[in-house]
C-alpha positions in Angstrom: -10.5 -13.1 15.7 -12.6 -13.0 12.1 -14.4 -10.4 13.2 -14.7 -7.2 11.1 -14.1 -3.7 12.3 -15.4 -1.1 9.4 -15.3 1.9 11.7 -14.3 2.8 15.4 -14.3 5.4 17.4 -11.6 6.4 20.3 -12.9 8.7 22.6 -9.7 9.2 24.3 -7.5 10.5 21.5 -7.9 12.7 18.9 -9.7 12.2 15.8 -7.4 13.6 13.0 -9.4 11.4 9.9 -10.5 8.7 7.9 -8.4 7.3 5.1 -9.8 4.4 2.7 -9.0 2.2 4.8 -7.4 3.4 8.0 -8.6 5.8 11.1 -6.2 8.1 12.1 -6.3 9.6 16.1 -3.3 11.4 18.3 -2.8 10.4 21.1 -0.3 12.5 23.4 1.7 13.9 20.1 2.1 10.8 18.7 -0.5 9.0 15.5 -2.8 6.0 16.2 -2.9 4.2 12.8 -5.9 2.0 13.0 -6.6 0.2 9.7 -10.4 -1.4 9.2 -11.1 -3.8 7.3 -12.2 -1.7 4.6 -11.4 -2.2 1.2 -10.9 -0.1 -1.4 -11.1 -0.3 -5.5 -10.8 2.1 -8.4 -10.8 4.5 -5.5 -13.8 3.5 -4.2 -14.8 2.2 -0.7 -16.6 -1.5 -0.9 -19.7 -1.4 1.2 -18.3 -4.6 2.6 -15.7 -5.4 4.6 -12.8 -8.2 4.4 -12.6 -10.4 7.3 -9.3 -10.0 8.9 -7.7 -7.9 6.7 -7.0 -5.2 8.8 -4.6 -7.8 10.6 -2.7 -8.7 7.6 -1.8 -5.1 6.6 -0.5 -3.8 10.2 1.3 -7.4 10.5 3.0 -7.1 7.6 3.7 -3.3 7.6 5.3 -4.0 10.8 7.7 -7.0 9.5 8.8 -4.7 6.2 9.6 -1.4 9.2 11.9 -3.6 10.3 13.4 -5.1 7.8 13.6 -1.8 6.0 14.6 0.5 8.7 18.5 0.7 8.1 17.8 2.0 4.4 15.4 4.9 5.6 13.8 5.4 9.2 10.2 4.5 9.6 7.2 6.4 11.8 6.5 2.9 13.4 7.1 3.6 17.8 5.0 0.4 18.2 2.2 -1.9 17.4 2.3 -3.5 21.1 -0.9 -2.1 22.3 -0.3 -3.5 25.7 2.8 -1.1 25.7 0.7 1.7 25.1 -0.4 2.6 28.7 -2.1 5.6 27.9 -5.0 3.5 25.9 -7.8 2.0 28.2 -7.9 -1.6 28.8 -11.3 -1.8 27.2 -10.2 -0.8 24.0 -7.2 -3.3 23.8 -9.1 -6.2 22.1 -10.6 -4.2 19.4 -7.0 -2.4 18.7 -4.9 -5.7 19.1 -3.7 -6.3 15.7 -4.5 -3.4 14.1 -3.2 -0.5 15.7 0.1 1.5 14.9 1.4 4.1 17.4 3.8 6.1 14.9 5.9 9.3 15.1 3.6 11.7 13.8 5.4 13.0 10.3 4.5 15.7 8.2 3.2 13.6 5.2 4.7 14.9 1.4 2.5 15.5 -1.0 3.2 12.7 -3.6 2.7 9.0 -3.9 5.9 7.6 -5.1 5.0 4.7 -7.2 8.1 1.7 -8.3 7.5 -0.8 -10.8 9.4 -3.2 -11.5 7.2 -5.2 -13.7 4.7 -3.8 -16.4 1.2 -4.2 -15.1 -1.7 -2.1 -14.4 -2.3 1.2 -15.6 1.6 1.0 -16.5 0.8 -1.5 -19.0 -1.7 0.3 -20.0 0.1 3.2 -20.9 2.9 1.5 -22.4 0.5 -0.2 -25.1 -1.0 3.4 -26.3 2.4 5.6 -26.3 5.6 3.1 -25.4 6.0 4.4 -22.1 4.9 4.6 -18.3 4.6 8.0 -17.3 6.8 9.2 -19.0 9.7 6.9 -18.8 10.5 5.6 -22.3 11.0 1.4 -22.0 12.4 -0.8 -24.9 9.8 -1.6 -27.5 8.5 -5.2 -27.8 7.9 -5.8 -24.0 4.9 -7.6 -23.0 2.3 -7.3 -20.2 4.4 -8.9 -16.9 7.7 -8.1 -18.7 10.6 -7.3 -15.9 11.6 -3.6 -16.6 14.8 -3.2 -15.7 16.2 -1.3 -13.2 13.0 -0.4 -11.7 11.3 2.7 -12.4 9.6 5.6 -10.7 6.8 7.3 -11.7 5.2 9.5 -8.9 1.7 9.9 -8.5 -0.7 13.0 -7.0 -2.2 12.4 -3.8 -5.6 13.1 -3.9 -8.0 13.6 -1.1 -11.1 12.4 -3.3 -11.3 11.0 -6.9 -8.0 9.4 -8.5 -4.8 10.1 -8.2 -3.1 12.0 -11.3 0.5 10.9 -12.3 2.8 13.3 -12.8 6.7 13.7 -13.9 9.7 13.9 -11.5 10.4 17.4 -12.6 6.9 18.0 -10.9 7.7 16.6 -8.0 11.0 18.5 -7.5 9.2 22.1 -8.1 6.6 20.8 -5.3 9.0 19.8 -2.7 12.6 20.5 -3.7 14.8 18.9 -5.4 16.9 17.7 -2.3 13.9 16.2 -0.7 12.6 14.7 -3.9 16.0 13.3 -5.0 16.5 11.3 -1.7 12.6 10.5 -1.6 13.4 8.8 -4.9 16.6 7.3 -4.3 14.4 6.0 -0.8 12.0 4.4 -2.8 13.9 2.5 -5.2 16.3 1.5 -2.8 13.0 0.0 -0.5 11.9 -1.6 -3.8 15.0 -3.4 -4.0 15.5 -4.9 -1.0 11.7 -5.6 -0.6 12.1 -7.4 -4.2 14.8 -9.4 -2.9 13.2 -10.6 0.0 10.2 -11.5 -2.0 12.0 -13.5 -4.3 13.3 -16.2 -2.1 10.0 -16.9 -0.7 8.9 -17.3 -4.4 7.0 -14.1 -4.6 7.5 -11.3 -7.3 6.5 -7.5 -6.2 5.5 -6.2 -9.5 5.0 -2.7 -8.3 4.0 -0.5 -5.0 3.8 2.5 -3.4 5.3 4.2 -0.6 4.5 7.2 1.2 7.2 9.5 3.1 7.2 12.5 5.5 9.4 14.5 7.5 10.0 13.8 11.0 12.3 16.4 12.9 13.8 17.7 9.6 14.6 14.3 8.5 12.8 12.0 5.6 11.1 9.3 7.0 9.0 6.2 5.3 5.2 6.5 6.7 1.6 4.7 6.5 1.9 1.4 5.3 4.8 -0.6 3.3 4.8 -3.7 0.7 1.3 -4.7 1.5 -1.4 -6.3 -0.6 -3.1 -2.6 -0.9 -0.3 -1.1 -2.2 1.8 -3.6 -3.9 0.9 -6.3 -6.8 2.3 -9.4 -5.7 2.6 -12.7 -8.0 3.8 -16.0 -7.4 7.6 -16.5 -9.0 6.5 -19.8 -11.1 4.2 -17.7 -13.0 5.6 -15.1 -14.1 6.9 -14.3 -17.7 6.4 -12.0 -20.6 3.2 -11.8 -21.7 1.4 -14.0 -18.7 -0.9 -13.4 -16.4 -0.1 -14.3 -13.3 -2.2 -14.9 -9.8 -2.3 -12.1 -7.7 -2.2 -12.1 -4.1 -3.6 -8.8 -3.6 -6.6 -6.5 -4.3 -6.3 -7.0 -8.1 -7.8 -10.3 -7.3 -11.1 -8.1 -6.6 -10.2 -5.5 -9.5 -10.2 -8.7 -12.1 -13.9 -9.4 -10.1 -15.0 -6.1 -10.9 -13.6 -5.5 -14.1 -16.6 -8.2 -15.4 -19.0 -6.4 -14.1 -21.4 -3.4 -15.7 -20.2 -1.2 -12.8 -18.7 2.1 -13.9 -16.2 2.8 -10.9 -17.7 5.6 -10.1 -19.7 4.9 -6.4 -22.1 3.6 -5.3 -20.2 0.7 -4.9 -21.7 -2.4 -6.1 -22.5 -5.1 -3.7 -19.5 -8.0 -3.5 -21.1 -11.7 -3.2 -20.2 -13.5 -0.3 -17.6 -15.8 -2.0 -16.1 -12.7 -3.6 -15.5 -11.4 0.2 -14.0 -15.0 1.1 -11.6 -15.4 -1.5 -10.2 -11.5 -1.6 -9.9 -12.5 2.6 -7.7 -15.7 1.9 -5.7 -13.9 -1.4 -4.8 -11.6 1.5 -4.2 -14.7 4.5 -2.1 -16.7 1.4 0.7 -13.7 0.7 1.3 -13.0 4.6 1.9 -16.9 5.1 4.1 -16.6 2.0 6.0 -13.7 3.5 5.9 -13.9 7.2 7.6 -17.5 8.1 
C-alpha cells in the first residue's frame, strides 16, 4: 500500500484540473478529489513523490469533515469508493484511500489563513514591522509565542507563483461583506475546535488554512482541512516562546531546503532518499497522533 501515485488519469469522468497536489474529475455532477502523493514547497512541485502521503491527507481530511461538520457543512458525499458505483472496479485499488467524491462548490477566491501561534512567514513579518498582515500583536513576543485569540489574515489564491496576503477590507470588496464575515467567523471557529482537539492528543496547530465555497447559496468548507499541507503542527511538550519546536508537517522539508543553495524558484532540486523517508514518517507520526 507504499506505492506512489504522482499522476492518474480517469477516463470515465471528467478532467476539470491539476492542483499541487490533487487531480480534480466530475463525475455525474459531483467532484472526484484525488490527492497524489505530490508534494509541494515554496510553491513548487518536488520532482519526487512521498510514499503514502496521499493516504494521510484524504484520511485525515475525512476525520476533521466530521468532526467539524456541525460548525459549517463540508463538500465531503464520501470517500467509500466501493459506494461509488458509477467508478469501474478496475480503478478501485488505485482510488482506495485517496479519493473524495464531494459536492461540487463554487470555490471563493481567498485562502483564509488562522494563526494561532507566530511562525512562518508570520513571524517573519512580525520581526520587520510588529505585525502579521496587518494585525498589530503585543511587542516583545517571540517566535512560537501563542497569539491570543487567534488571528486571520487572508491570503490571495493564486493559480501560479505565491500567494499575496491581503487585508480583510480586501476580502470584503471581493466577495461581500456577508459572505466574508461568516467565512471569517467559519474559520476561526474551525481553528478552535480543531486546536482543542489537538491539544489533548498533545499536539499544537500553530496555524492553517481553509478553503470555502458556495454550495446551493450556502457557505460551505471545501478541499482539504487541518492536514500536514496546510497546517503546522508541533508537539505540546515543546512548545514555548522563543523555541523551535518539531514539526509534523511539510516544514520538516522546508527546514531541508532552507540549507540548501536552491533559490525556490523551479526546477526543483532533487530530495535524497532519506529526505523522502523522513518527510513520509513526519506525515505517518501526526495521523497516529490524531487518528486513535
Amino acid at each position: 500500500m507504499n506505492t506512489s501515485l504522482q499522476t492518474v488519469d480517469l477516463p470515465f469522468a471528467t478532467k476539470l484540473g491539476s492542483g499541487k497536489v490533487r487531480e480534480l474529475y466530475e463525475l455525474d455532477g459531483d467532484l472526484l478529489l484525488v490527492t497524489s502523493d505530490r508534494i509541494s514547497a515554496f510553491d513548487v512541485v518536488m520532482d519526487e513523490p512521498i510514499p503514502g502521503k496521499g493516504r494521510v491527507l484524504t484520511e485525515l481530511s475525512c476525520m476533521w469533515f466530521e468532526l467539524l461538520g456541525e460548525i459549517l457543512p463540508h463538500h465531503l458525499i464520501t470517500a467509500d469508493v466501493d459506494a461509488m458505483e458509477d467508478v469501474p472496479h478496475e480503478y478501485r485499488d488505485l482510488l482506495r484511500g485517496r479519493v473524495m467524491r464531494c459536492h461540487k462548490a463554487e470555490p471563493l477566491p481567498v485562502e483564509w489563513i488562522v494563526r494561532g501561534y507566530l511562525t512562518g512567514s508570520g513571524w517573519k513579518d512580525y520581526q520587520r514591522e510588529g505585525c502579521v498582515s496587518g494585525v498589530s500583536l503585543p511587542s516583545g513576543m517571540q517566535h512560537a509565542s501563542q497569539i491570543e485569540p487567534a488571528i486571520l489574515t487572508p491570503s490571495t489564491k493564486a493559480e501560479s507563483g505565491h500567494d499575496e496576503p491581503i487585508s480583510f477590507e480586501v476580502v470584503v470588496g471581493m466577495i461581500g461583506e456577508e459572505i466574508a464575515v461568516a467565512a471569517r467567523d467559519a474559520a476561526l471557529a474551525l481553528y478552535h475546535r480543531g486546536r482543542d482537539y489537538a491539544a489533548e492528543r498533545g499536539i499544537v496547530i500553530a496555524d492553517t488554512k481553509f478553503e470555502f465555497g458556495i454550495f446551493n447559496g450556502e457557505l460551505m468548507l471545501i478541499d482539504e482541512c487541518l492536514t500536514p499541507d496546510s497546517s503546522r503542527f508541533w508537539p505540546a511538550e515543546e512548545v514555548k516562546p522563543g523555541g523551535e519546536p518539531t514539526s509534523f508537517d511539510k516544514q520538516f522539508l522546508r527546514n531541508y531546503l532552507n540549507g540548501t543553495d536552491w533559490n525556490k524558484e523551479p526546477p526543483a532540486p532533487t530530495l535524497p532518499e532519506e529526505i523522502v523517508a523522513a518527510t513520509a514518517q513526519t506525515y505517518e507520526k501526526i495521523k497516529e497522533r490524531l487518528i486513535r
